[in-house]
N, C-alpha and C positions, 0 to 999 in steps of 0.2 A: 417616515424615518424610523418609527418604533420596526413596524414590519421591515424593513432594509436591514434592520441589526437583529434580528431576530432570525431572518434567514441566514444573515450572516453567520450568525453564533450558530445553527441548527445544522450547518452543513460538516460540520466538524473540521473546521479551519486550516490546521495545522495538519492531518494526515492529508486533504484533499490536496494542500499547497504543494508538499512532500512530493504526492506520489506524479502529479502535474509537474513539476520540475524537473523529477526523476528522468522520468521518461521521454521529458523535450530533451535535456540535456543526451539521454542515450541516443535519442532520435540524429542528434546532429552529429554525435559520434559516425553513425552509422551512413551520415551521407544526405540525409533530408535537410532542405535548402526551402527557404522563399514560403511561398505559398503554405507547400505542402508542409513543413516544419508547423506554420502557424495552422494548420486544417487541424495535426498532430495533437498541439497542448488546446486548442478547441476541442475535440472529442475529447480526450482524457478530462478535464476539466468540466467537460458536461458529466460524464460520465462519474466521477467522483463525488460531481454536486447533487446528482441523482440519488448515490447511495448514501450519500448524509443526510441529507432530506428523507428520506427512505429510511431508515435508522430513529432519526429522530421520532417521525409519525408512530411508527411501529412501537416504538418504546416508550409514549407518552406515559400510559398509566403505570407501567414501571416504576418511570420518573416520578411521578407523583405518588407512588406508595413511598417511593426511596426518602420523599422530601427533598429532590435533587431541584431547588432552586435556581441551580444557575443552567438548568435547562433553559432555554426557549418560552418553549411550549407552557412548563409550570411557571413558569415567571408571567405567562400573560404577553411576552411578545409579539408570537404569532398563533395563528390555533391548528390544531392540528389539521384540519382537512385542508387551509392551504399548505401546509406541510406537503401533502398526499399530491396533489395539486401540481405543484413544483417539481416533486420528484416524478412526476409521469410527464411533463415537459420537459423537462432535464432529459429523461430516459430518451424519449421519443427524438431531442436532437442530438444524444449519442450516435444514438444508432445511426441516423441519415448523414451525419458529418465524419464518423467512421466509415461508412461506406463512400463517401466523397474522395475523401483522404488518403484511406488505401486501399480502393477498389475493394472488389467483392469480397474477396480470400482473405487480405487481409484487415479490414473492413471487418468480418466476421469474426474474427478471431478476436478482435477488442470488443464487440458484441457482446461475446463469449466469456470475455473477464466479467464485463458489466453486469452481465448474466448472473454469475456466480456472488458478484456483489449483492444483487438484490436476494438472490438464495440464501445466503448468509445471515440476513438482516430479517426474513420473515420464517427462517425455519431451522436455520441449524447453528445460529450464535450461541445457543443457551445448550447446546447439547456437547458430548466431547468431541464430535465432530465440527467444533467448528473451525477447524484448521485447514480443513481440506476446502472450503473456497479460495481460500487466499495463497494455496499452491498452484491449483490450477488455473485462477486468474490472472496472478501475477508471470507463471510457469509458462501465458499464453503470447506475454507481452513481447517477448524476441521475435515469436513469429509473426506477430501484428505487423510492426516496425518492419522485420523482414522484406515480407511477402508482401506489404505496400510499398516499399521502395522501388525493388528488382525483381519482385517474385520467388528469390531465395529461400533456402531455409534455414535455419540458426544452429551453430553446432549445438549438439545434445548437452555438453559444459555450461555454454551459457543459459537454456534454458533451467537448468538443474541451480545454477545460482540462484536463478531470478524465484524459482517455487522455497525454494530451501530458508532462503535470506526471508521472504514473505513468513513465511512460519513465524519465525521468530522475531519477525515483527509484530504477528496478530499476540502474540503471547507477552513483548514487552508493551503492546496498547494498553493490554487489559490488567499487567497485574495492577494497577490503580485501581481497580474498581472489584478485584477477588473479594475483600471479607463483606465488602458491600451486597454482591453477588451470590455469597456464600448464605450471609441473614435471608435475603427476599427468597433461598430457596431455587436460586437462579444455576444453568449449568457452566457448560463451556472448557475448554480444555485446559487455564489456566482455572475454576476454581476444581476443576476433578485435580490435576498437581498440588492444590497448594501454592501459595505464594511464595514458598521457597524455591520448590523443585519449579516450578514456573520459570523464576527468573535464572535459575543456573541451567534448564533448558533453552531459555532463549539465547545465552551467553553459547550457546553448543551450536544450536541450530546457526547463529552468525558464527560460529568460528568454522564451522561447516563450509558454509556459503564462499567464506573469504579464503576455503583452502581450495575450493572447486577456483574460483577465478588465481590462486597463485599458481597453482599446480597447472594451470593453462598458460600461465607465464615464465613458467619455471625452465621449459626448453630453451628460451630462446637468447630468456632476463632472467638470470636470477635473482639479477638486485632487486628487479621490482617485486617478484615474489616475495624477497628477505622484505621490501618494504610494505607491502601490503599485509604481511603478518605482524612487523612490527605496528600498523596501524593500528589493527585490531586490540593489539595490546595494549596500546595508550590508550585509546577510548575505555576500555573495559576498567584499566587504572583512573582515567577520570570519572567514570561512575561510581567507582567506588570509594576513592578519595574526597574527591569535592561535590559530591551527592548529586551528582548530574543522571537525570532518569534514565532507568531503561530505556525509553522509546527515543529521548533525542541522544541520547548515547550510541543507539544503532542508528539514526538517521548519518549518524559523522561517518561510519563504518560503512554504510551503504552509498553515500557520497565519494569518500575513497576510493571505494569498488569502481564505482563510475568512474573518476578521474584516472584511477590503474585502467581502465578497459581504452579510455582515449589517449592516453601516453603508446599503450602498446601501439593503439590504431593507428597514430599518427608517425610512430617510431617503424611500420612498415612490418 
């Protein structure tokens, strides 16, 4: 049980949950049923548990310079090499349950996020490029989804949401942990901004994202463009008002989005 709650805890919970959610919910937008829906948040959910396990391993002795006890690892839960362990069975049934799911093309294409997950986590977190995996990971996911359903391609909009919105999610992850990152000497693109300019970029990069999907909805609705701006605004007013974080402050804003993209879908 110690070890069950340890990888628990090591997989980083709450992004894995998020972005597994995200993407079932987009998936069924887009038409995936049955089976395939469920193949869907199987590979995403391998695939996210891969790079929190991944993450964690990686960043043990971090953690333990940081004195970050409610690590995992420093806490004595699990130890690191099955950390390592895990995240390479993780990875390993990514990959083969993505290619199950949605054949080769698209199958590869979630690959290809995953890919970028683990890039991220062993070579360019700590650097100011660490933005650029989570654009093109996230950037890959319309045409995952796509190209497994129908073999489609995803208009160039929704892709540009889906890297843009990511951005400034990796940026509202980490301002929690910038001065922390800043002592250890650590990089990354929120502590090279500052924790200021961090979070009033991440407030950019999602207001970004959320005008890319109105401005797609603006020909047709434009109530729902007026309401998907208005979204944005309330969220950003409840984070600042009632101390609601950055990261689950855009979780609400990226939810929306999602819910704006199945109204449209369903409205024809």
């Amino acid at each position: 049980m110690t070890a069950a709650r340890g990888l628990a805890r090591a997989c980083h919970p709450t992004p894995t949950l998020a972005v597994t959610a995200l993407v079932t919910a987009f998936a069924a937008i887009l038409g995936w049923r049955g089976a395939g829906l469920a193949g869907v948040t199987a590979c995403v959910l391998a695939g996210q548990l891969s790079i929190g396990w991944a993450n964690d391993a990686h960043d043990a002795d971090l953690d333990r310079a940081g004195a970050r006890t409610a690590k995992p690892v420093v806490a004595g839960l699990v130890g690191r090499r099955a950390l390592w362990a895990w995240a390479v069975a993780a990875l390993a049934a990514a990959c083969a349950l993505s290619w199950l799911a949605a054949g080769w093309l698209g199958g590869s294409l979630h690959v290809w996020a995953v890919a970028w997950g683990w890039i991220y986590t062993l070579g360019l977190s700590r650097t100011p490029l660490s933005w650029l995996p989570y654009a093109l990971a996230f950037g890959a996911l319309p045409g995952f989804l796509s190209a497994g359903l129908d073999g489609s391609s995803p208009p160039l909009w929704l892709t540009s949401a889906f890297a843009v919105t990511a951005v400034g999610a990796h940026l509202a992850n980490a301002l929690p942990d910038v001065e922390r990152d800043r002592a250890l000497g650590l990089g990354g693109l929120a502590v090279s901004l500052g924790a200021r300019r961090a979070l009033v970029a991440c407030w950019l990069l999602t207001a970004l994202g959320t005008g890319i999907v109105a401005a797609a909805a603006w020909a047709e609705r434009p109530w729902l463009a007026g309401a998907i701006a208005l979204a944005w605004l309330a969220a950003l007013a409840a984070q600042r008002l009632l101390g609601l974080s950055a990261f689950h402050a855009l979780l609400v804003v990226v939810g929306l989005d999602v819910a704006a993209i199945a109204l449209a879908t369903a409205l024809g």
